[in-house]
C-alpha positions as CSV (number, residue, x, y, z in Angstrom):
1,X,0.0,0.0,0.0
2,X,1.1,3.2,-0.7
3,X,2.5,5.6,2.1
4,X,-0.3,7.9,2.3
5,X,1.2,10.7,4.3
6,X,2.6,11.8,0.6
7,X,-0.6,12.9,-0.1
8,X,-0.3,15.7,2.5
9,X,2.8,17.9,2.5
10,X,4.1,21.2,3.9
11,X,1.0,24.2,3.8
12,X,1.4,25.4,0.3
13,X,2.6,28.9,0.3
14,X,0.1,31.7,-1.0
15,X,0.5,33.1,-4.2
16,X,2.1,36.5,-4.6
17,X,-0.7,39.7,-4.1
18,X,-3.0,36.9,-2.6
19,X,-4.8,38.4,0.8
20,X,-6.8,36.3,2.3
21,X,-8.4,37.3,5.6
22,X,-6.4,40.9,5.6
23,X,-6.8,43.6,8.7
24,X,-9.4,45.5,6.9
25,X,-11.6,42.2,5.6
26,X,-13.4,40.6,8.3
27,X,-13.3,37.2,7.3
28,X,-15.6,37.2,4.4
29,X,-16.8,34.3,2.9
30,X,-15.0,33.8,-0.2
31,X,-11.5,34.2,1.6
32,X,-11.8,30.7,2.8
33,X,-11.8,29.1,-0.4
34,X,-9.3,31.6,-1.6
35,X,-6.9,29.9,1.3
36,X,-4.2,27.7,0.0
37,X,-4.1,25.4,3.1
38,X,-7.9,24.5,2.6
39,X,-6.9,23.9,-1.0
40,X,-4.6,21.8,-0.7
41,X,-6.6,19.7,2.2
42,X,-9.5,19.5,-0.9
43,X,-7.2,18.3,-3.9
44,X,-5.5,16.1,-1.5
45,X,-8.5,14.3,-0.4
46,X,-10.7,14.1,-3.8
47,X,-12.9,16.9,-2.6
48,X,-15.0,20.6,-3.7
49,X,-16.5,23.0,-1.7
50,X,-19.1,25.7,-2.2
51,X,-20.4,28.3,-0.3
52,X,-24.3,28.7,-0.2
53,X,-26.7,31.0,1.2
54,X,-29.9,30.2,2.6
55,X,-31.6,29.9,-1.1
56,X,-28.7,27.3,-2.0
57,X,-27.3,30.5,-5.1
58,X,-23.6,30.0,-5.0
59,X,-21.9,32.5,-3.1
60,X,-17.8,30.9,-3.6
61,X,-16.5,28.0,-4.7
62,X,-12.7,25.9,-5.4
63,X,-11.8,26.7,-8.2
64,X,-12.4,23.0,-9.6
65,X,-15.8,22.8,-8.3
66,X,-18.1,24.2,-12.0
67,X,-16.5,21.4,-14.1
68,X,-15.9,18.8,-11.4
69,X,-19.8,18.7,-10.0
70,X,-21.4,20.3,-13.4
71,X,-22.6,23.4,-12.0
72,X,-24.5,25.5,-14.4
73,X,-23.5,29.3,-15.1
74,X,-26.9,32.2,-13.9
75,X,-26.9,35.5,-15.3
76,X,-24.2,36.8,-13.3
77,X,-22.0,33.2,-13.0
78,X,-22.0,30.2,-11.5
79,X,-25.0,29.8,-9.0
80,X,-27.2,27.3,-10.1
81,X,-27.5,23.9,-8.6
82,X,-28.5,21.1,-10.9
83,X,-30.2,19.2,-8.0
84,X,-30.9,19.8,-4.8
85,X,-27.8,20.3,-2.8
86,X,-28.1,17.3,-0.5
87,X,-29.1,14.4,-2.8
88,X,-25.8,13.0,-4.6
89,X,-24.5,14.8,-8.3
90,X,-24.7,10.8,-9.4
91,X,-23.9,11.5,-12.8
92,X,-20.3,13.0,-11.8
93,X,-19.5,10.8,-8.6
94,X,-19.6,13.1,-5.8
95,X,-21.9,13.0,-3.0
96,X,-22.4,15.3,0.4
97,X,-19.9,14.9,3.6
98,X,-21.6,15.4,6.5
99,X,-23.8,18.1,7.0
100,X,-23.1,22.2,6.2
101,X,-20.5,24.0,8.0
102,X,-21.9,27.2,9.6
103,X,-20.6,30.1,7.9
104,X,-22.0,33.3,9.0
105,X,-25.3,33.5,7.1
106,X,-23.5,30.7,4.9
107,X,-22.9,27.2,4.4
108,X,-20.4,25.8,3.4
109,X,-21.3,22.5,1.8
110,X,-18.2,19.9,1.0
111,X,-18.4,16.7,-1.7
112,X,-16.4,14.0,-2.2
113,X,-15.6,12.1,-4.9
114,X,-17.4,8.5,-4.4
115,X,-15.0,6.9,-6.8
116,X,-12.0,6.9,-5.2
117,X,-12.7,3.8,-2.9
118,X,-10.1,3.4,-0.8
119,X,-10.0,1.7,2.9
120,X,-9.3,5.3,4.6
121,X,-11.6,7.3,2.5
122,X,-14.1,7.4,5.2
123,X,-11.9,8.6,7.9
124,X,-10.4,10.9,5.7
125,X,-13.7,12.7,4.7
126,X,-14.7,13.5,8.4
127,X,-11.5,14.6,9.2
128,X,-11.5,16.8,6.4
129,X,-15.1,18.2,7.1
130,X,-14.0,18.8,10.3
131,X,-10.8,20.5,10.0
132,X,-12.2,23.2,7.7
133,X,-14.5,24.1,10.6
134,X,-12.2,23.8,13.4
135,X,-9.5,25.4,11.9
136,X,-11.3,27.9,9.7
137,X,-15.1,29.0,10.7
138,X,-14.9,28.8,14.7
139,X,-12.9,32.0,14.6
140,X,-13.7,33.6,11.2
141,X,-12.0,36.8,11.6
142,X,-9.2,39.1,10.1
143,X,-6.0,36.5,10.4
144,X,-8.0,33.2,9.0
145,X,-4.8,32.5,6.6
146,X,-2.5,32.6,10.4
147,X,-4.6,30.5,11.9
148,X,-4.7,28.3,9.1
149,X,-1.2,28.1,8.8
150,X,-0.5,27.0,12.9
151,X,-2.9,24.8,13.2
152,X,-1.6,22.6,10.0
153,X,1.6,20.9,12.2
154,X,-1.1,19.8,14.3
155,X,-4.0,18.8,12.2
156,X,-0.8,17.0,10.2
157,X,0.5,15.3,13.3
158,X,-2.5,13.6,14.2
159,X,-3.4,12.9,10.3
160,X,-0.6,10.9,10.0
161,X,-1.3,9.0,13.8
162,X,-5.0,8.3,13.5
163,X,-5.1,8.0,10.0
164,X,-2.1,6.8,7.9
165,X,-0.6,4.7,10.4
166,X,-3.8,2.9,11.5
167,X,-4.2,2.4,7.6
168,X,-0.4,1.6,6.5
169,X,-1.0,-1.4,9.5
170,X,-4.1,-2.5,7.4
171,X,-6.2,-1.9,10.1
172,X,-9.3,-1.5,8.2
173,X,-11.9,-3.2,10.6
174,X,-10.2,-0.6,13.3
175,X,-11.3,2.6,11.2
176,X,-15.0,3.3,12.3
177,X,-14.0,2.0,15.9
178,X,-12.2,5.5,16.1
179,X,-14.6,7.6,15.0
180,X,-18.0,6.0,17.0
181,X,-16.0,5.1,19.9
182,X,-14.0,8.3,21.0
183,X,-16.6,10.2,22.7
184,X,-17.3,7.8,24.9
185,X,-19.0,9.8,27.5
186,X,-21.4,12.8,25.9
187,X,-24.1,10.2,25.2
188,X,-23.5,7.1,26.9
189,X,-22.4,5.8,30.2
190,X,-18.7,6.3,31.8
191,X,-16.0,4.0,29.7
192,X,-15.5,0.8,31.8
193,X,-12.5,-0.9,32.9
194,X,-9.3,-0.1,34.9
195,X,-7.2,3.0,34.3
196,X,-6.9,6.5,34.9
197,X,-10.2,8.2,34.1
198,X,-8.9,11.7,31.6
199,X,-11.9,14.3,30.7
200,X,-11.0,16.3,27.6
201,X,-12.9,19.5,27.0
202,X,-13.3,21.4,24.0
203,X,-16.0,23.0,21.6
204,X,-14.0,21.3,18.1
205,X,-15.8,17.9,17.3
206,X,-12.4,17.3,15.9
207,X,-10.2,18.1,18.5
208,X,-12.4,15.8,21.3
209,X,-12.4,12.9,19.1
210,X,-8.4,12.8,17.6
211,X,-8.0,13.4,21.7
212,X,-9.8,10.6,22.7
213,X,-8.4,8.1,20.2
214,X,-5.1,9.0,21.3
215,X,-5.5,9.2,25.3
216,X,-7.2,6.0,24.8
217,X,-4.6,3.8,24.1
218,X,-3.8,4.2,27.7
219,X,-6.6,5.6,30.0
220,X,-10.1,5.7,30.4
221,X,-11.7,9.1,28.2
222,X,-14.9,11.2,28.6
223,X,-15.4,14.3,26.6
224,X,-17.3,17.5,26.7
225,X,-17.8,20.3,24.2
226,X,-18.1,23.3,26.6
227,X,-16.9,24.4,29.9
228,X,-20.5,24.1,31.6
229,X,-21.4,20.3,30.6
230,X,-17.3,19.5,31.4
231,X,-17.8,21.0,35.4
232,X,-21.2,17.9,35.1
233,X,-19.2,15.5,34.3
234,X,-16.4,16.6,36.6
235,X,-18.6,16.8,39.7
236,X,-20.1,13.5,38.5
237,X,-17.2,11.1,37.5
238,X,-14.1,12.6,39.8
239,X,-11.5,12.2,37.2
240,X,-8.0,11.5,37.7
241,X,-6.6,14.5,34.8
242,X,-8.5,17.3,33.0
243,X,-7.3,18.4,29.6
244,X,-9.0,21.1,28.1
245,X,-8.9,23.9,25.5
246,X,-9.0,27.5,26.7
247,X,-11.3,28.9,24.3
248,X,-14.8,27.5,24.5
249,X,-18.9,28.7,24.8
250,X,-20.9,29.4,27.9
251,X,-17.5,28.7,29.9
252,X,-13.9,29.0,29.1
253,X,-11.4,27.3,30.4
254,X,-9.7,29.7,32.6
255,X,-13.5,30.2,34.4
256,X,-13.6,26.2,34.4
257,X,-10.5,26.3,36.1
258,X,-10.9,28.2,39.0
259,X,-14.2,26.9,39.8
260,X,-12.6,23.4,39.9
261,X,-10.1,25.0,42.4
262,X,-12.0,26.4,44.5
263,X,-14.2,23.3,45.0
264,X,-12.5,21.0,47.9
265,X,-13.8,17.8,46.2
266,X,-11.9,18.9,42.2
267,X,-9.4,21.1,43.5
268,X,-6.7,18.2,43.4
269,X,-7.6,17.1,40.1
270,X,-4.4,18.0,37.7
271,X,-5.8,20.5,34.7
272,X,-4.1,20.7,32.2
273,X,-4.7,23.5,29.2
274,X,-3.9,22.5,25.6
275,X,-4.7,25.4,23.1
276,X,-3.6,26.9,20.3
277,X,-3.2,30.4,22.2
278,X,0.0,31.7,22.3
279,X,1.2,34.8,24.6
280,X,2.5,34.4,27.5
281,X,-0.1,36.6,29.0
282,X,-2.5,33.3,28.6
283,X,-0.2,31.1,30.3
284,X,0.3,33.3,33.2
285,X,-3.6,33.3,33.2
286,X,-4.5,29.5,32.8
287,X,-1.2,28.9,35.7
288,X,-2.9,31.5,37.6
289,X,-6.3,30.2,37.6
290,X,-4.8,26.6,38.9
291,X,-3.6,24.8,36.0
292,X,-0.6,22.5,36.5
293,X,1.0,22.7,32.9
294,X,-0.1,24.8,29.4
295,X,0.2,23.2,26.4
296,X,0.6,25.1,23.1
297,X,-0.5,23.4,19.6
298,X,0.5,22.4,17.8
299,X,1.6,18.8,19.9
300,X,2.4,15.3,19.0
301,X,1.0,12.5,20.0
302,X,3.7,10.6,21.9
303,X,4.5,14.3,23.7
304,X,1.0,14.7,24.8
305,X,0.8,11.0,26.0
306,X,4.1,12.0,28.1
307,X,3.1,14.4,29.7
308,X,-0.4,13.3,30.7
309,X,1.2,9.5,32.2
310,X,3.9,12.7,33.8
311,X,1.1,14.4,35.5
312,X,-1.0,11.2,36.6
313,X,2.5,9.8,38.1
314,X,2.9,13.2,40.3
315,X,-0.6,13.3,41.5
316,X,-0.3,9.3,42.6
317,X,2.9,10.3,44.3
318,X,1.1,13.5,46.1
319,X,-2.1,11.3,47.2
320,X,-0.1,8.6,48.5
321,X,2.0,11.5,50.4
322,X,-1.5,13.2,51.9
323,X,-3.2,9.3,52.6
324,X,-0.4,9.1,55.3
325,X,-1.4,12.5,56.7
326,X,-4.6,11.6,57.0
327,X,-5.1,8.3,58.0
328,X,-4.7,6.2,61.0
329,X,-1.5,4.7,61.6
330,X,-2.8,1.5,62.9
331,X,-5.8,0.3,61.5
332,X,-6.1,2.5,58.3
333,X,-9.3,4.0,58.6
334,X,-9.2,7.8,58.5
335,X,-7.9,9.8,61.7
336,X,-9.6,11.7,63.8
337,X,-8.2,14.9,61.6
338,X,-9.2,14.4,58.5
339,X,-12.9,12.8,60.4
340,X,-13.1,16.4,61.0
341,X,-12.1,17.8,58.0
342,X,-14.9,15.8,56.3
343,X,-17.5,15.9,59.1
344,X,-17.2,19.9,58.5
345,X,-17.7,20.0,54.6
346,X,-20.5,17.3,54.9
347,X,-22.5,19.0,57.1
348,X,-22.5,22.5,54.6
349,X,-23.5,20.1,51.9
350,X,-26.1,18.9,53.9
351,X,-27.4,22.3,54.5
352,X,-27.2,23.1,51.0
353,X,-29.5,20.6,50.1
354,X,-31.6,19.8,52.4
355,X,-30.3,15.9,53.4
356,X,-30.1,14.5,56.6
357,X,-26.5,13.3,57.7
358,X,-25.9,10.8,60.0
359,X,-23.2,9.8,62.6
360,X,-22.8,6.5,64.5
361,X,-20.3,6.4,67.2
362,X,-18.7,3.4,68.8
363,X,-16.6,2.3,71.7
364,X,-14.9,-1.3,72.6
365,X,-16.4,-2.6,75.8
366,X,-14.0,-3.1,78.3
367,X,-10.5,-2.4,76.2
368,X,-8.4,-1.8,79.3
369,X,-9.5,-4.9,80.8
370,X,-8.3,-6.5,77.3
371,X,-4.9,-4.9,76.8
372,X,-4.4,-5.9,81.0
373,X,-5.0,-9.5,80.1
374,X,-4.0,-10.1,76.5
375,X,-1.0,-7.8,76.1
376,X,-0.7,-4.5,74.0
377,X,0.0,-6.5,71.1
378,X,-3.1,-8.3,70.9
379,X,-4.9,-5.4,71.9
380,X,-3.8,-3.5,69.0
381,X,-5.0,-6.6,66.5
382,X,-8.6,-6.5,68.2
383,X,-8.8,-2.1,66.8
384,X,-7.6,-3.7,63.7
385,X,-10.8,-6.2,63.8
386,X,-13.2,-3.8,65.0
387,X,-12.2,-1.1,62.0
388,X,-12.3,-3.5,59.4
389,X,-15.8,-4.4,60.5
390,X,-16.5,-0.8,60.8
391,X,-15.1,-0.8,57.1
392,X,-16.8,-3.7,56.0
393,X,-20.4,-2.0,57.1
394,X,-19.9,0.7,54.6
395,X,-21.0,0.6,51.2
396,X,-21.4,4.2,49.6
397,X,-18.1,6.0,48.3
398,X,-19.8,9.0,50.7
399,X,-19.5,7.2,53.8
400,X,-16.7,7.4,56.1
401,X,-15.2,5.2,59.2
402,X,-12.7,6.7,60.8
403,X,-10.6,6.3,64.5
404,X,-12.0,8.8,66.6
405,X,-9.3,8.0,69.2
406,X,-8.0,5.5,71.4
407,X,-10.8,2.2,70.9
408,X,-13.5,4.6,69.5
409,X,-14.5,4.8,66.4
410,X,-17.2,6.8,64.0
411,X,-19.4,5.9,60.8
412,X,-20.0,9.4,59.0
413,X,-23.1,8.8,56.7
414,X,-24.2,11.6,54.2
415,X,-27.6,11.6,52.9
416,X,-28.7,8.9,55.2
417,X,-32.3,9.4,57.9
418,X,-32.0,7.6,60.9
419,X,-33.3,4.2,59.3
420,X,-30.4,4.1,56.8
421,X,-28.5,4.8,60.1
422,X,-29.8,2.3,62.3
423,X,-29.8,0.1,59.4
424,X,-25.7,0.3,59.1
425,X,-25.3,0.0,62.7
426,X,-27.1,-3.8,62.6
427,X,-24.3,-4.2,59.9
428,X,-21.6,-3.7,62.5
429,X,-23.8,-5.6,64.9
430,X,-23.8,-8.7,63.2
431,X,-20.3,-8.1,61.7
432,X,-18.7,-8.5,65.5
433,X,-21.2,-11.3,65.8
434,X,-19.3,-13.2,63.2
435,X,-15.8,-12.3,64.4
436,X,-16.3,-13.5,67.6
437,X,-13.0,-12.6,69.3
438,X,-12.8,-13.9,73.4
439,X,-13.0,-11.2,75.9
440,X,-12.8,-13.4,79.4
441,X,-12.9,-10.1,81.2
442,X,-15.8,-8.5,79.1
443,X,-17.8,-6.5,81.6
444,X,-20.5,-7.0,79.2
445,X,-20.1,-10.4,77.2
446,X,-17.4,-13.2,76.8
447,X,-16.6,-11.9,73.4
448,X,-16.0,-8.6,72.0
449,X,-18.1,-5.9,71.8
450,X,-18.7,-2.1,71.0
451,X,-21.5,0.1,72.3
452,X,-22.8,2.0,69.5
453,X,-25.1,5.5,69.9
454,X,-26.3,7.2,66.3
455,X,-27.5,10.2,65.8
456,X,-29.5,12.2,62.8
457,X,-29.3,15.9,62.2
458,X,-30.9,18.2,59.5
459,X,-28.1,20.9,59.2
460,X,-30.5,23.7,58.3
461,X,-32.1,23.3,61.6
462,X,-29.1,22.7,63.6
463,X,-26.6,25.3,65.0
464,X,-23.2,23.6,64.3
465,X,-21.9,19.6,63.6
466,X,-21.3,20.1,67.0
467,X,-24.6,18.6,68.1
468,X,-24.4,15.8,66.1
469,X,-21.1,14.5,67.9
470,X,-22.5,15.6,71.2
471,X,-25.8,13.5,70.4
472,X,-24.2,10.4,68.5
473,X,-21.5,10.4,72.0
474,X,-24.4,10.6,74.8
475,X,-26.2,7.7,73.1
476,X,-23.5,5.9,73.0
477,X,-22.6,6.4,76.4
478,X,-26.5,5.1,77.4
479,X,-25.9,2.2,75.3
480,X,-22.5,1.1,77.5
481,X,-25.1,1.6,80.5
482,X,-28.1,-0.2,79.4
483,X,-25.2,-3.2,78.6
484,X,-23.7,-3.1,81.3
485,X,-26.8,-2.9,83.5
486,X,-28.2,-6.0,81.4
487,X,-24.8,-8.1,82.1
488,X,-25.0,-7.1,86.2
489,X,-28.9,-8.9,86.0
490,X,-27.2,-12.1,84.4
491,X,-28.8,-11.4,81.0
492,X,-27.2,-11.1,77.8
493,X,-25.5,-7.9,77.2
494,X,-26.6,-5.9,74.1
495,X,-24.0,-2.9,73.5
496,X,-24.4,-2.4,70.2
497,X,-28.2,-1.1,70.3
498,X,-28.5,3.3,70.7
């Protein structure tokens, strides 16, 4: 097979006098197909172009488009349509791809020539469709021939990795996986399997999906076209690296950014920017605004994939530097710090919403009397029991057990009444049941137990989280007694009911 990267060289340089897009022209709609980089993306894949307005009169054209799709000549030139412009010009072998590009109060319609059947000619037709409107209509304006020019290394680079390699390996059956399985995440559910989780935002069809095909080689990839539905997804799916453009509608980037930053559940997220803006003056922003590194297009494919596996690496490293900060030391269930920490932004979200946030707290029966007759040692393998039935009992990614200190411990449940509550505490009830470690010098029963007291609060009622320690410790407390009291009259003890 032929190398097909021949077929796309260097951007052709413009012809001497030619302006296209010059300071005083704002972007008109002719100076498009005037460009010699969209020129030489048409010849190079078998296509023409015209420009329509809303009555379908020809308003530009390529300059092979009259004789290649027999366009017939009106009064003042060619504007006529033989047909209809979406049904196929059979007779001459082209047919529409995809639908009109917005142009103003134009169209620009593309055709392809049907005859040249070859394995990539499908790939190839989107991706041109798509490039002219990333790289041309998003930003008509006075420099359209600039921005032309520095976006072809990138549009190029990833040509030749999603298309001409993926072809040259005679992957044909591979082809339409790429293009119907990059956005994974706009209209279906989250991408499944292991791996890093990457979101990629940005308005260009083209950019999200040549992203997506190359991030997932290695991670997990949803997309989104705008800053708005990207914070959704954000908030929804926690993911592990955000790569996104600075430049798109309802929110940019840099606004993206800071609201991410400023949220305690995203602000540890690594964002990264990747845009084809250039001054410093945006760098200092995007850096400003919270993002870890700024990317200027165009990029390769292999640098791109570097740096994202660079920036995954660092944030492993700093989460496994803040776990040991914030959990316990001994039986690995968060410490009585970051138990806080949580308890405290819970109980706003709470309040925010309306929900009802529970908190179970729990203390081993007669632990002194344990360490005094088993040893320190096997003292500190009964906490480890106890917190992994405490951790067991959980089953929410909300919930929370953590050491409150010494042999307590806590159950922090978000969203949950009282039932839910009372429900999770049986858990614990019947998960001690089963371990059935010996106490001989129980106070309360010849194995081990906890006393357990829960409490519910509404936060927009309360005065502070406070109350809900306070209440979640006193029952507690009465549970020890009622035990206690039960195992004094010879019956069995029952220390784990509030």
């Amino acid at each position: 097979m032929e190398n097909q990267s021949d077929h796309l060289g260097p951007p052709p340089q413009p012809e001497p006098g030619l302006k296209v897009g010059a300071a005083d022209d704002r972007g008109r709609p002719g100076d498009l197909l005037a460009s010699p980089v969209v020129l030489a993306l048409l010849n190079a894949m078998g296509c023409h172009a015209l420009i329509l307005d809303e009555e379908l009169n020809v308003v530009s054209h390529d300059p092979g488009a009259p004789e290649a799709l027999g366009l017939r000549a009106g009064p003042d030139g060619v504007d006529i349509l033989p047909v209809p412009a979406r049904t196929h010009f059979a007779s001459r072998g082209f047919r529409l791809c995809g639908d009109p590009i917005p142009l103003g109060e134009h169209r620009l319609w593309v055709y392809r020539d049907v005859r040249r059947q070859e394995r990539r000619e499908e790939l190839e037709m989107i991706f041109l469709h798509e490039l002219l409107g990333t790289l041309a209509l998003r930003e008509a304006g006075p420099d359209l021939e600039g921005r032309l020019r520095s976006g072809w290394d990138l549009a190029m680079n990833l040509y030749r990795e999603l298309v001409v390699r993926r072809m040259a390996q005679g992957a044909e059956a591979e082809a339409p996986r790429i293009l119907a399985g990059c956005e994974p995440a706009e209209e279906g559910p989250l991408p499944a399997g292991g791996g890093s989780l990457v979101l990629v935002a940005d308005d260009s069809t083209l950019i999200r999906r040549l992203l997506a095909a190359i991030l997932g080689r290695e991670f997990r990839v949803v997309t989104a076209a705008d800053g708005v539905q990207a914070c959704e997804l954000i908030e929804r799916h926690l993911p592990d690296l955000v790569l996104m453009d600075a430049v798109m509608p309802v929110m940019d980037g840099f606004a993206l950014c800071r609201r991410l930053k400023a949220d305690p559940r995203t602000q540890e997220i690594p964002v990264l920017f990747l845009t084809a803006l250039q001054g410093e003056r945006d760098e200092v922003r995007a850096l400003e605004a919270g993002a870890i590194d700024f990317i200027q297009k165009p990029v390769t494919a292999a640098a791109l994939l570097a740096r994202v596996r660079n920036h995954l690496e660092l944030r492993r490293t700093r989460e496994g530097v803040a776990r040991l900060a914030v959990l316990d030391g001994l039986t690995g269930l968060a410490n009585r710090r970051r138990f806080d920490e949580v308890l405290a932004l819970e109980w706003q979200r709470s309040r925010r919403e309306g929900q009802p946030l529970s908190l179970i707290m729990g203390d081993v029966d007669s632990f002194k009397a344990y360490n005094d007759l088993y040893g320190h040692v096997e003292g500190d393998g009964c906490l480890k029991a106890v917190a992994g039935v405490f951790r067991e009992a959980l089953h929410r990614p909300a919930d929370l057990a953590a050491r409150y200190g010494g042999e307590e411990f806590v159950c922090l449940l978000p969203g949950t009444d009282e039932a839910g509550a009372q429900a999770v505490m049986a858990g614990i009830t019947s998960g001690l049941a089963r371990l059935g470690k010996p106490h001989a010098h129980s106070e309360v029963a010849p194995h081990v137990t906890v006393s357990l007291g829960v409490a519910t609060a509404y936060p927009a009622l309360q005065e502070g989280p406070g109350r809900l320690v306070e209440a979640a410790d006193q029952r507690m407390y009465e549970a020890k007694r009622r035990a206690k009291a039960h195992a004094s009259k010879g019956q069995p003890g029952n220390a784990t009911r509030a």
